[in-house]
mmCIF file of the N, C-alpha and C atoms, coordinates in Angstrom:
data_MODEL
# 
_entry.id   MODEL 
# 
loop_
_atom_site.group_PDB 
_atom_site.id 
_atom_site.type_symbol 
_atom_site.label_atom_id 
_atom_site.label_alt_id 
_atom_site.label_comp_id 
_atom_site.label_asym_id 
_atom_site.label_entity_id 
_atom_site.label_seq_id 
_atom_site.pdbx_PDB_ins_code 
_atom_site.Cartn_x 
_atom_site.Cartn_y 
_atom_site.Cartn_z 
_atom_site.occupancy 
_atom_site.B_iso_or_equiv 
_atom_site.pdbx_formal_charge 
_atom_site.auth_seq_id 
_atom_site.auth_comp_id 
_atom_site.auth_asym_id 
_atom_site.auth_atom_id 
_atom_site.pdbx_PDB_model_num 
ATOM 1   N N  . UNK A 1 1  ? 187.881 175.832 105.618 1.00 0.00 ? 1  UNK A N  1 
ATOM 2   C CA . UNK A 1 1  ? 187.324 176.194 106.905 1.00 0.00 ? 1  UNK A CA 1 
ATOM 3   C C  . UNK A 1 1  ? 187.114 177.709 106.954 1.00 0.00 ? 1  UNK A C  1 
ATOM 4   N N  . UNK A 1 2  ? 186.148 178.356 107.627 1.00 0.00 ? 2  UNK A N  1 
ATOM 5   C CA . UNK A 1 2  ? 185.649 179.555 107.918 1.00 0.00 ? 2  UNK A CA 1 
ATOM 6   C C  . UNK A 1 2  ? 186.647 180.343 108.686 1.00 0.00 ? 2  UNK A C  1 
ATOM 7   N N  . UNK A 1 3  ? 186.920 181.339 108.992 1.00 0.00 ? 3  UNK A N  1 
ATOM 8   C CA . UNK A 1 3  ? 187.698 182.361 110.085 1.00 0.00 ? 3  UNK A CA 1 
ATOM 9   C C  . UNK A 1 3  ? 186.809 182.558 111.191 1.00 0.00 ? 3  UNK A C  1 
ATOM 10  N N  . UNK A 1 4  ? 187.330 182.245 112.150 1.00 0.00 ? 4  UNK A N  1 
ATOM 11  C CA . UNK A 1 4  ? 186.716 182.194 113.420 1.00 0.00 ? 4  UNK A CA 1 
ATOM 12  C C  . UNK A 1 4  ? 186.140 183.660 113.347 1.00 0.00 ? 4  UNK A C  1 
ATOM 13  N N  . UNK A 1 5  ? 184.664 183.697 113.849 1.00 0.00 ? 5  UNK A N  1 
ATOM 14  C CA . UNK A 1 5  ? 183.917 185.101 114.207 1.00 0.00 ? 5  UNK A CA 1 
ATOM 15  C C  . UNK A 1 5  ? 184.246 185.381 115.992 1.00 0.00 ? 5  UNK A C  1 
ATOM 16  N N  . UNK A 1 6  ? 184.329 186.903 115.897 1.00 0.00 ? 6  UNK A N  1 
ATOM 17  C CA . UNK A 1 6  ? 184.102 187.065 116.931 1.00 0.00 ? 6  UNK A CA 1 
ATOM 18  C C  . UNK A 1 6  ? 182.720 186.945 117.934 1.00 0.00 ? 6  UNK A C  1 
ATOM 19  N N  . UNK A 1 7  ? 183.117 186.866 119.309 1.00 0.00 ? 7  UNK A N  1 
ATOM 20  C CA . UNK A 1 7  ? 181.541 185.906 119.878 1.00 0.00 ? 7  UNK A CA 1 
ATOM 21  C C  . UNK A 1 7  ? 181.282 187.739 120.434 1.00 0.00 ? 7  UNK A C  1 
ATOM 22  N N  . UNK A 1 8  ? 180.518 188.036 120.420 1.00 0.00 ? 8  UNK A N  1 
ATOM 23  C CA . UNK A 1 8  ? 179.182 188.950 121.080 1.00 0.00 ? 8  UNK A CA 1 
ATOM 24  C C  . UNK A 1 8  ? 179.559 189.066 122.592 1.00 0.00 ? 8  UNK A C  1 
ATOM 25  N N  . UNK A 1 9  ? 179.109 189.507 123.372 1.00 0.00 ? 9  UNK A N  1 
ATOM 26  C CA . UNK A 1 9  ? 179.367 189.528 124.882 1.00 0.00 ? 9  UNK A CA 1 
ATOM 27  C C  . UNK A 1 9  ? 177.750 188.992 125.207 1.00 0.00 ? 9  UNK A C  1 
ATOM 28  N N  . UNK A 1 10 ? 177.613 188.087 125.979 1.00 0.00 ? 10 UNK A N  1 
ATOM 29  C CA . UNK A 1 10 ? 176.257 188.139 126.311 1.00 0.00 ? 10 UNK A CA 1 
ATOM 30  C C  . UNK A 1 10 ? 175.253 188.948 127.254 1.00 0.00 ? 10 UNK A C  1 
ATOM 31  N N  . UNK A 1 11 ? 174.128 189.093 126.842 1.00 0.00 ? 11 UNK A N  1 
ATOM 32  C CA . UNK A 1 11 ? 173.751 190.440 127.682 1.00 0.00 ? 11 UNK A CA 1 
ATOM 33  C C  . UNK A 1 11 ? 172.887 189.881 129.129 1.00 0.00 ? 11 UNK A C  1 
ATOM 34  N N  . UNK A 1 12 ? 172.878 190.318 130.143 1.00 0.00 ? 12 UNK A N  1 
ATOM 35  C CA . UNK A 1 12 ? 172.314 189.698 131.271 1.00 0.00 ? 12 UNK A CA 1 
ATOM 36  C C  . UNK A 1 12 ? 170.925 190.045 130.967 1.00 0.00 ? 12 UNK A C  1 
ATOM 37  N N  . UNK A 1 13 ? 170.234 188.886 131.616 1.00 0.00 ? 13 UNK A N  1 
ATOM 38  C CA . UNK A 1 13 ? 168.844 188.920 131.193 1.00 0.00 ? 13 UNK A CA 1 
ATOM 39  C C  . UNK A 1 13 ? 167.740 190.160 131.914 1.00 0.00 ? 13 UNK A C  1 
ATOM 40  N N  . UNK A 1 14 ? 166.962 190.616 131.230 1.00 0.00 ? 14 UNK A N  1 
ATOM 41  C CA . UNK A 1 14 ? 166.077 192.170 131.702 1.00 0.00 ? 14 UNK A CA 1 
ATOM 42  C C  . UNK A 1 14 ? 165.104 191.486 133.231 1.00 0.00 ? 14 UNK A C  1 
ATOM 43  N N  . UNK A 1 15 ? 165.674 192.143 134.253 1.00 0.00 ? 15 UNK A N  1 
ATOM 44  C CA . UNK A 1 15 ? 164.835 191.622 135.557 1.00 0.00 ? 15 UNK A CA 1 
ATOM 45  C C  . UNK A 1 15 ? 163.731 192.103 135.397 1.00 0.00 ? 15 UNK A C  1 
ATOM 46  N N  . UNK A 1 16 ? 162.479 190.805 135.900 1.00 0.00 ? 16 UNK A N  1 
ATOM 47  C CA . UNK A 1 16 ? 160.884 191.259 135.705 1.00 0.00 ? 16 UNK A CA 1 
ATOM 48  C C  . UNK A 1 16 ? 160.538 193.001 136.362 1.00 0.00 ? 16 UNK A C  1 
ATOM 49  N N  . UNK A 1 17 ? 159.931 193.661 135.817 1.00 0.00 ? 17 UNK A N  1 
ATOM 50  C CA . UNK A 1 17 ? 159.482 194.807 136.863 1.00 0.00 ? 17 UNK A CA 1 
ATOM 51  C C  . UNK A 1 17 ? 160.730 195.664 136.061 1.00 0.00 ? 17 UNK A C  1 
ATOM 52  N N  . UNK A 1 18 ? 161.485 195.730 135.064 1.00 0.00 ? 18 UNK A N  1 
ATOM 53  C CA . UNK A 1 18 ? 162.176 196.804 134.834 1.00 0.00 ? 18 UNK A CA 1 
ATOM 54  C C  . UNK A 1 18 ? 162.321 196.935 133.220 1.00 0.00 ? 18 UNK A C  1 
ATOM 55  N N  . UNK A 1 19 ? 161.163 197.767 132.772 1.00 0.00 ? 19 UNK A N  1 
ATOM 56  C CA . UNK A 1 19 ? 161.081 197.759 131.203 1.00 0.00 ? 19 UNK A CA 1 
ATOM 57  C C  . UNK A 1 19 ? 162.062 198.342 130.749 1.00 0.00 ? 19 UNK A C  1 
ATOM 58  N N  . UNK A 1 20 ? 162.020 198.754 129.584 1.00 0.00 ? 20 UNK A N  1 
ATOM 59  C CA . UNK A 1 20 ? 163.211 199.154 128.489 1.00 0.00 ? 20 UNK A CA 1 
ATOM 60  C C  . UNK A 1 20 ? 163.051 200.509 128.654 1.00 0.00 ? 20 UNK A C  1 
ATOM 61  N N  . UNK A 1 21 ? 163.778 201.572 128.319 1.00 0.00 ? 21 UNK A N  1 
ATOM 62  C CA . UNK A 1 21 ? 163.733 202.993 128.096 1.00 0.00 ? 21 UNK A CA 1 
ATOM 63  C C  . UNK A 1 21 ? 162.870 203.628 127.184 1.00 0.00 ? 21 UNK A C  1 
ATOM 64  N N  . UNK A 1 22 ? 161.910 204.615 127.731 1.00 0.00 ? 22 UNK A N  1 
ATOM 65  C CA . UNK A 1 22 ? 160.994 204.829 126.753 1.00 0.00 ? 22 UNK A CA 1 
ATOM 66  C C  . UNK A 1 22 ? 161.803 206.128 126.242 1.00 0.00 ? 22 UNK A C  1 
ATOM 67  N N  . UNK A 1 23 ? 161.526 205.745 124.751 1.00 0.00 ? 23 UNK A N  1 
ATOM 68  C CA . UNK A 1 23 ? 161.897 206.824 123.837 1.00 0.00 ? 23 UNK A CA 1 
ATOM 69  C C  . UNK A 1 23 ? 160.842 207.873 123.611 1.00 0.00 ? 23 UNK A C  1 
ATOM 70  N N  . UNK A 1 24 ? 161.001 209.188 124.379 1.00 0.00 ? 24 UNK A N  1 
ATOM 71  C CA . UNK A 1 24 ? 159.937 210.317 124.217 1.00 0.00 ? 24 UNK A CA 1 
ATOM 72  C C  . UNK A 1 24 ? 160.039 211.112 122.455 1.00 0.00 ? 24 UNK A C  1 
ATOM 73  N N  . UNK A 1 25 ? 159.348 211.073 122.093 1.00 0.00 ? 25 UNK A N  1 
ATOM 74  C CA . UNK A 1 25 ? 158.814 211.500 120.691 1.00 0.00 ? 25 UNK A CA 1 
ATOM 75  C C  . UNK A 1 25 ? 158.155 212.908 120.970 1.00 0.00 ? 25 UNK A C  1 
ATOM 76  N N  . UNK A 1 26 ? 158.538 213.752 120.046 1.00 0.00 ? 26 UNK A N  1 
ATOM 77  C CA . UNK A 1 26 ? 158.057 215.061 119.898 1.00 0.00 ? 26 UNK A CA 1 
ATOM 78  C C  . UNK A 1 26 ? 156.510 215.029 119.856 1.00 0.00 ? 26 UNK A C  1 
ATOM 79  N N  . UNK A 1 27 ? 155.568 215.426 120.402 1.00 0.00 ? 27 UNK A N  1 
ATOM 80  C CA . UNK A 1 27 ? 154.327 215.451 120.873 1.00 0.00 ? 27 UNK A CA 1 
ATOM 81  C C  . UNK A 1 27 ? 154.186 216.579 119.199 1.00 0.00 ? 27 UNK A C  1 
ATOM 82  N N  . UNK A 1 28 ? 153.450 215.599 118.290 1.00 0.00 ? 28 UNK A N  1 
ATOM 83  C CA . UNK A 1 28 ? 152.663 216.590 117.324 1.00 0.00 ? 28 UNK A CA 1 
ATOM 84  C C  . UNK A 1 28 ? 151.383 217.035 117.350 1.00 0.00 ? 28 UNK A C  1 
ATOM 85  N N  . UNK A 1 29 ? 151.231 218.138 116.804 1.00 0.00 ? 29 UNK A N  1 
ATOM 86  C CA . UNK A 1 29 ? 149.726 218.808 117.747 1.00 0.00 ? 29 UNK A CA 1 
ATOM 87  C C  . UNK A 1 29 ? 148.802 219.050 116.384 1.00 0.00 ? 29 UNK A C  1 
ATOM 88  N N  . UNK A 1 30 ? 147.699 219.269 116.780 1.00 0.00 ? 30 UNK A N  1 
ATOM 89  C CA . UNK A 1 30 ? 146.693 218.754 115.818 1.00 0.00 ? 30 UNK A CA 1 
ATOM 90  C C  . UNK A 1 30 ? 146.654 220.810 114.899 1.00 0.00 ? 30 UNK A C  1 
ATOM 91  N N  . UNK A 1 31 ? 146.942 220.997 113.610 1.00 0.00 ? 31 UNK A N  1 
ATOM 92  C CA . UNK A 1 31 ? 146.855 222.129 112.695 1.00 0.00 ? 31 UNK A CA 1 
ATOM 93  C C  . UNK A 1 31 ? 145.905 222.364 112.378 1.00 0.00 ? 31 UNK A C  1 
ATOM 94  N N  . UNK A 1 32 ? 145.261 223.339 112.684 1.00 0.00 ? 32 UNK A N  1 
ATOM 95  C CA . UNK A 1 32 ? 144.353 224.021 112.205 1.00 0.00 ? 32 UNK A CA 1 
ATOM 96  C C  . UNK A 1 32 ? 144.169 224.179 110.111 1.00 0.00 ? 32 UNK A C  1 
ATOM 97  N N  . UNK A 1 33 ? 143.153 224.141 109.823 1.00 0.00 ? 33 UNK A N  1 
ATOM 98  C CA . UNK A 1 33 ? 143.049 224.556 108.173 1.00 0.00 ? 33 UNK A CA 1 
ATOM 99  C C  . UNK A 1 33 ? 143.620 225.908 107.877 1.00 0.00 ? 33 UNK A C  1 
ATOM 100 N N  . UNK A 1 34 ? 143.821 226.842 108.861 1.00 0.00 ? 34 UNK A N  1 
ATOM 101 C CA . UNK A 1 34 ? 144.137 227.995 108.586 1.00 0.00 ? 34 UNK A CA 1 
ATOM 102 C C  . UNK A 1 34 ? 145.848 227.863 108.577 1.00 0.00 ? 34 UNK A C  1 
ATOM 103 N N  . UNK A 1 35 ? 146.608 227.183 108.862 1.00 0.00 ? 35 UNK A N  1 
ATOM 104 C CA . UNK A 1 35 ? 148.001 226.517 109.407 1.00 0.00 ? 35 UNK A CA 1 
ATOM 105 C C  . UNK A 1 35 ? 148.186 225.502 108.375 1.00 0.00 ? 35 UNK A C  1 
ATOM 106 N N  . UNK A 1 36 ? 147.575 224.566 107.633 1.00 0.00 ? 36 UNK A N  1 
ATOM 107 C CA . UNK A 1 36 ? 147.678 223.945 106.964 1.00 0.00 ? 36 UNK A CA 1 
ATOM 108 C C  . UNK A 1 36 ? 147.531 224.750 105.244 1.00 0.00 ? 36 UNK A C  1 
ATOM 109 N N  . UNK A 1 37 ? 146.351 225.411 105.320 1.00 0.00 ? 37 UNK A N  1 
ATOM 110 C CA . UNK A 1 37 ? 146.668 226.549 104.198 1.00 0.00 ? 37 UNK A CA 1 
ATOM 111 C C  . UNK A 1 37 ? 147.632 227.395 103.798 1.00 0.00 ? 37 UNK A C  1 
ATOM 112 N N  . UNK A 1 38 ? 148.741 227.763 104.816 1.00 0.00 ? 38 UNK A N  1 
ATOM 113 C CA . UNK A 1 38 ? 149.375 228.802 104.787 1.00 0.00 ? 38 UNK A CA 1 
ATOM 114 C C  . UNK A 1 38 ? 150.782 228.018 104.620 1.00 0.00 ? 38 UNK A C  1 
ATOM 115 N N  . UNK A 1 39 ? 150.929 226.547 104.699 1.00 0.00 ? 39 UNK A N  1 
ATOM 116 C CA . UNK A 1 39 ? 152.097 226.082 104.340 1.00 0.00 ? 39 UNK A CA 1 
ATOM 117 C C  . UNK A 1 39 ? 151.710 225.054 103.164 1.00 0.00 ? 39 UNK A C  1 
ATOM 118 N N  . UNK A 1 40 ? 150.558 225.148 102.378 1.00 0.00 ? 40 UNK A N  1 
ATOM 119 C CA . UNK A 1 40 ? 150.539 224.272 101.041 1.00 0.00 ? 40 UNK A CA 1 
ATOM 120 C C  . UNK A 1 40 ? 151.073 224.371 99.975  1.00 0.00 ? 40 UNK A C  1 
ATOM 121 N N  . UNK A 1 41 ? 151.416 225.644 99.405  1.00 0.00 ? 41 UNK A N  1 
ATOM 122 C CA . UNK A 1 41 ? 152.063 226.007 98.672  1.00 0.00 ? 41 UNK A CA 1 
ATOM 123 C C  . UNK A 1 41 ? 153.764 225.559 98.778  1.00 0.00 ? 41 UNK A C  1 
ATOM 124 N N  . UNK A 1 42 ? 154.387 225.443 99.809  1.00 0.00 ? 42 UNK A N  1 
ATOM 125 C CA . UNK A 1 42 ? 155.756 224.945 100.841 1.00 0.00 ? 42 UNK A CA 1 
ATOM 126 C C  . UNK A 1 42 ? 155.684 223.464 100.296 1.00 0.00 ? 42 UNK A C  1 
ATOM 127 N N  . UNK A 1 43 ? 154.332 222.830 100.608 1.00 0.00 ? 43 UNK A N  1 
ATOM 128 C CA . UNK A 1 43 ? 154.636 221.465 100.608 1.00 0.00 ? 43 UNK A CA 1 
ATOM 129 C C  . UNK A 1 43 ? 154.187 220.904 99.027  1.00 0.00 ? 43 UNK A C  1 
ATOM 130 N N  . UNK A 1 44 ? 153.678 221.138 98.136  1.00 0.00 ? 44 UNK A N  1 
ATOM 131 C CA . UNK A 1 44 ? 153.188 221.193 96.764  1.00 0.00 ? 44 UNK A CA 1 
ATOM 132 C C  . UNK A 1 44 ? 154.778 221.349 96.134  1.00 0.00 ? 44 UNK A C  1 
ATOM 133 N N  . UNK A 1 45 ? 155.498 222.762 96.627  1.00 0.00 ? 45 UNK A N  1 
ATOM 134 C CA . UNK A 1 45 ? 156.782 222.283 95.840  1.00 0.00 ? 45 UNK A CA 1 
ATOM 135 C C  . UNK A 1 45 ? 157.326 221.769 96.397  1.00 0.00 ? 45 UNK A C  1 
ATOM 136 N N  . UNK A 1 46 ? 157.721 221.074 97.511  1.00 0.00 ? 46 UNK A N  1 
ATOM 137 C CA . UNK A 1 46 ? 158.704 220.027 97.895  1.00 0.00 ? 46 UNK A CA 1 
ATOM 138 C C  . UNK A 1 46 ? 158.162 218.668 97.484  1.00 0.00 ? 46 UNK A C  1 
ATOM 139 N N  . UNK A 1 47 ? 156.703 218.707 97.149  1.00 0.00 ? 47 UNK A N  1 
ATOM 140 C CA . UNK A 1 47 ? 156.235 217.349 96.584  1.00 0.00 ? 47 UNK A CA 1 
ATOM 141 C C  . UNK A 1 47 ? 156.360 217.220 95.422  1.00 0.00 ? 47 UNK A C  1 
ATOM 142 N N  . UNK A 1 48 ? 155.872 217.816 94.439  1.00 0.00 ? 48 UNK A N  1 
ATOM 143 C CA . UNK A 1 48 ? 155.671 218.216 93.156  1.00 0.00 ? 48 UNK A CA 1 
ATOM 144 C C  . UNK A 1 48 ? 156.779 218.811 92.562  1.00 0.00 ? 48 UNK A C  1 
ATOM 145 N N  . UNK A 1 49 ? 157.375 220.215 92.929  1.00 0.00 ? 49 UNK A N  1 
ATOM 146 C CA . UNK A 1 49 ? 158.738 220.188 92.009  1.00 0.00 ? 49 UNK A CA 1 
ATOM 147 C C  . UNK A 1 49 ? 159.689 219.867 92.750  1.00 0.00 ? 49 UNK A C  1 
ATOM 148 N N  . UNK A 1 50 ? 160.200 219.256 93.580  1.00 0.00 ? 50 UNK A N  1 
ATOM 149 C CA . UNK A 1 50 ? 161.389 218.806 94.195  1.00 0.00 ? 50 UNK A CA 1 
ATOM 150 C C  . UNK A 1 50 ? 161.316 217.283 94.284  1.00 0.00 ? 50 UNK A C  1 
ATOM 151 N N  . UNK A 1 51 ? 160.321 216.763 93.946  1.00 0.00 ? 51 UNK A N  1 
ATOM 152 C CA . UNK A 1 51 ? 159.962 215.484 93.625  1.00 0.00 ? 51 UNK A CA 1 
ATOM 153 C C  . UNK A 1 51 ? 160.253 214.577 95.352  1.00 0.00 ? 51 UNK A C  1 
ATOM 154 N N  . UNK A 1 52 ? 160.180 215.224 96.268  1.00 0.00 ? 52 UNK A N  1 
ATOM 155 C CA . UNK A 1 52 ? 160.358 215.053 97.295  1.00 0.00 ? 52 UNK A CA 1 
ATOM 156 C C  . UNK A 1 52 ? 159.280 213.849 98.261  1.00 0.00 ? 52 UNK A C  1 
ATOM 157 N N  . UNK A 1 53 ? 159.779 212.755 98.845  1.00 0.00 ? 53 UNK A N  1 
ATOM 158 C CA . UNK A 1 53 ? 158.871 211.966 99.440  1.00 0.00 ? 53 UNK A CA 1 
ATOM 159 C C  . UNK A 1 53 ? 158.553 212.072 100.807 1.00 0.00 ? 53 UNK A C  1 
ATOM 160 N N  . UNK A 1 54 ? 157.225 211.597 100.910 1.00 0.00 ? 54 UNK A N  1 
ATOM 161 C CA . UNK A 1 54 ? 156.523 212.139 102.505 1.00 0.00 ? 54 UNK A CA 1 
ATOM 162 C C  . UNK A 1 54 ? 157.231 212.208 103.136 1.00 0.00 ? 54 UNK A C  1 
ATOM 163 N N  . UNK A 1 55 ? 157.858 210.933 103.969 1.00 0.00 ? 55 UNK A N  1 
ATOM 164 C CA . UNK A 1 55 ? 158.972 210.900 104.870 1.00 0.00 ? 55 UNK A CA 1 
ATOM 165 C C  . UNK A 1 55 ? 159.832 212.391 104.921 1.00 0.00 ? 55 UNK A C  1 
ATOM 166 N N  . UNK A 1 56 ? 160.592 212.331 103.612 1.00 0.00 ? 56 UNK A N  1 
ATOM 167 C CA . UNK A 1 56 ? 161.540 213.951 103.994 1.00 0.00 ? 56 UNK A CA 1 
ATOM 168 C C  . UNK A 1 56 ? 160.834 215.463 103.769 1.00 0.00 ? 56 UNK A C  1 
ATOM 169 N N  . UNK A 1 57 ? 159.460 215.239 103.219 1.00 0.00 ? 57 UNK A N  1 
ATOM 170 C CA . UNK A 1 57 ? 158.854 216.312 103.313 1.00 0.00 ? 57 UNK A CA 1 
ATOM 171 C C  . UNK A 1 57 ? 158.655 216.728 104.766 1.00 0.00 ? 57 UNK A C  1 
ATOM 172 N N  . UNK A 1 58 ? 158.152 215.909 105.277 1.00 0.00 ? 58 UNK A N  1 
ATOM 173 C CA . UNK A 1 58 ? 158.104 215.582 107.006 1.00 0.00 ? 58 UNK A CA 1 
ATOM 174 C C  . UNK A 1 58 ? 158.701 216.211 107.817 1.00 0.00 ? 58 UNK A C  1 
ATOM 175 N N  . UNK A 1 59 ? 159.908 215.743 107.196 1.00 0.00 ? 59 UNK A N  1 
ATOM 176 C CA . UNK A 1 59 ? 161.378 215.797 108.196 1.00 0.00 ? 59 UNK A CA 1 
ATOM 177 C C  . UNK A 1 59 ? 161.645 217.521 107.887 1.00 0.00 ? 59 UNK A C  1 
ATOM 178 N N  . UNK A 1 60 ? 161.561 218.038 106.746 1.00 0.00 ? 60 UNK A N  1 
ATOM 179 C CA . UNK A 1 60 ? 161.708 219.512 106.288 1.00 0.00 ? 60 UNK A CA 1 
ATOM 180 C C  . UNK A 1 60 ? 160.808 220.616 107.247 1.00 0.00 ? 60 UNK A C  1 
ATOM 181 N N  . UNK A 1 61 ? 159.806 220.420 107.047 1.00 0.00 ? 61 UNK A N  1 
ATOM 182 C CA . UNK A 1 61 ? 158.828 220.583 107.857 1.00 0.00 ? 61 UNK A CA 1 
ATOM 183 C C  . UNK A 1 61 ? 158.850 220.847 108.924 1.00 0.00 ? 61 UNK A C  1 
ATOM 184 N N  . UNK A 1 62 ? 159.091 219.788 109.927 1.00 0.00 ? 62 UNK A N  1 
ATOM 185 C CA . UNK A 1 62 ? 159.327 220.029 110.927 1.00 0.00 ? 62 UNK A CA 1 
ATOM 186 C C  . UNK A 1 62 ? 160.620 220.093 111.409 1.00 0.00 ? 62 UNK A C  1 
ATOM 187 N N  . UNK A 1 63 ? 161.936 220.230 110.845 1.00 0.00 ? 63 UNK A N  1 
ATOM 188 C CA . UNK A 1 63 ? 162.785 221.063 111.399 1.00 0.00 ? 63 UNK A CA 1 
ATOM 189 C C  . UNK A 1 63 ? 163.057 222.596 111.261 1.00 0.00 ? 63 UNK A C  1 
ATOM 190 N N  . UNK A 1 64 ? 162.898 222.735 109.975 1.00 0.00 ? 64 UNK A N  1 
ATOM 191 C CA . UNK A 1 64 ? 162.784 223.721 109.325 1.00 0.00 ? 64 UNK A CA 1 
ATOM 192 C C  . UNK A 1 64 ? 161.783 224.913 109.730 1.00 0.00 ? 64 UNK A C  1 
ATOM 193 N N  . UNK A 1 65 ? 160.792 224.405 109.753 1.00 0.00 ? 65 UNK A N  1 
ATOM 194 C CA . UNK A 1 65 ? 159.572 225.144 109.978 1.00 0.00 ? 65 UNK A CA 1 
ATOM 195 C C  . UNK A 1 65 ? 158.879 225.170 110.963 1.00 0.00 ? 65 UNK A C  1 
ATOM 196 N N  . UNK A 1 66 ? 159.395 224.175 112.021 1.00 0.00 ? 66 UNK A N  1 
ATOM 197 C CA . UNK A 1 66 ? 158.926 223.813 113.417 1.00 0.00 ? 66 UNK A CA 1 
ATOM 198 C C  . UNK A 1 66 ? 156.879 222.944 112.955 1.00 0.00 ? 66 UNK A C  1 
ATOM 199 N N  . UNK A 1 67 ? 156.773 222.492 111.906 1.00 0.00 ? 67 UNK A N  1 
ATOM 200 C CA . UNK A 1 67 ? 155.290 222.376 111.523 1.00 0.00 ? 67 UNK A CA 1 
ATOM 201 C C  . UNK A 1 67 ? 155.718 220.775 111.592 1.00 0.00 ? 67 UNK A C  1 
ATOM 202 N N  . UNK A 1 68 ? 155.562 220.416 112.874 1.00 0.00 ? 68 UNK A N  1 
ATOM 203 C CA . UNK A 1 68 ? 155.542 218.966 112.669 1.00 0.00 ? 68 UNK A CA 1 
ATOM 204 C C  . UNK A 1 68 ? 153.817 218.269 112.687 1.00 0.00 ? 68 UNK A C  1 
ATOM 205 N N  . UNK A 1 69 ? 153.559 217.267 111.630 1.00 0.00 ? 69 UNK A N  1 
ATOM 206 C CA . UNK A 1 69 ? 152.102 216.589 111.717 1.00 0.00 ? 69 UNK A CA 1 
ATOM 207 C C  . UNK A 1 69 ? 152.343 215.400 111.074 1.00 0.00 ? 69 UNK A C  1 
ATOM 208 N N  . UNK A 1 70 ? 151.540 214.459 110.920 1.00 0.00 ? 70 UNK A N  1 
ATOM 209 C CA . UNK A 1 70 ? 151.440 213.071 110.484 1.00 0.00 ? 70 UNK A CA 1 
ATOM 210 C C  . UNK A 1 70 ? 149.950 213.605 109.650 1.00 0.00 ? 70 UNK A C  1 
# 
């Protein structure tokens, strides 16, 4: 026989008219070529010699450098 699991608490059901919490996201703003030029070299070695993937290039970026973009 199995070991009894513990049961969950059940959650009361979401009343119509009251959505979920919107999660506000850092508003990324559209870079200029002159802004995008001046950090390629930044992102070439975090791609290329740091072997680094989009996602944490991203994340570098924009903490680091305040240069957040998609």
């Amino acid at each position: 026989m199995y070991p009894a699991r513990p049961r969950l608490p059940a959650l009361a059901p979401r009343l119509p008219g009251n959505s979920p919490p919107v999660v506000e996201r850092p508003s990324v703003k559209e870079h200029t070529e002159k802004e995008w030029a001046a950090r390629k070299d930044l992102i070439e070695a975090l791609y290329i010699g740091d072997n680094r993937k989009l996602n944490e290039i991203m994340a570098i970026m924009e903490t680091k450098y305040g240069f957040a973009a998609t």
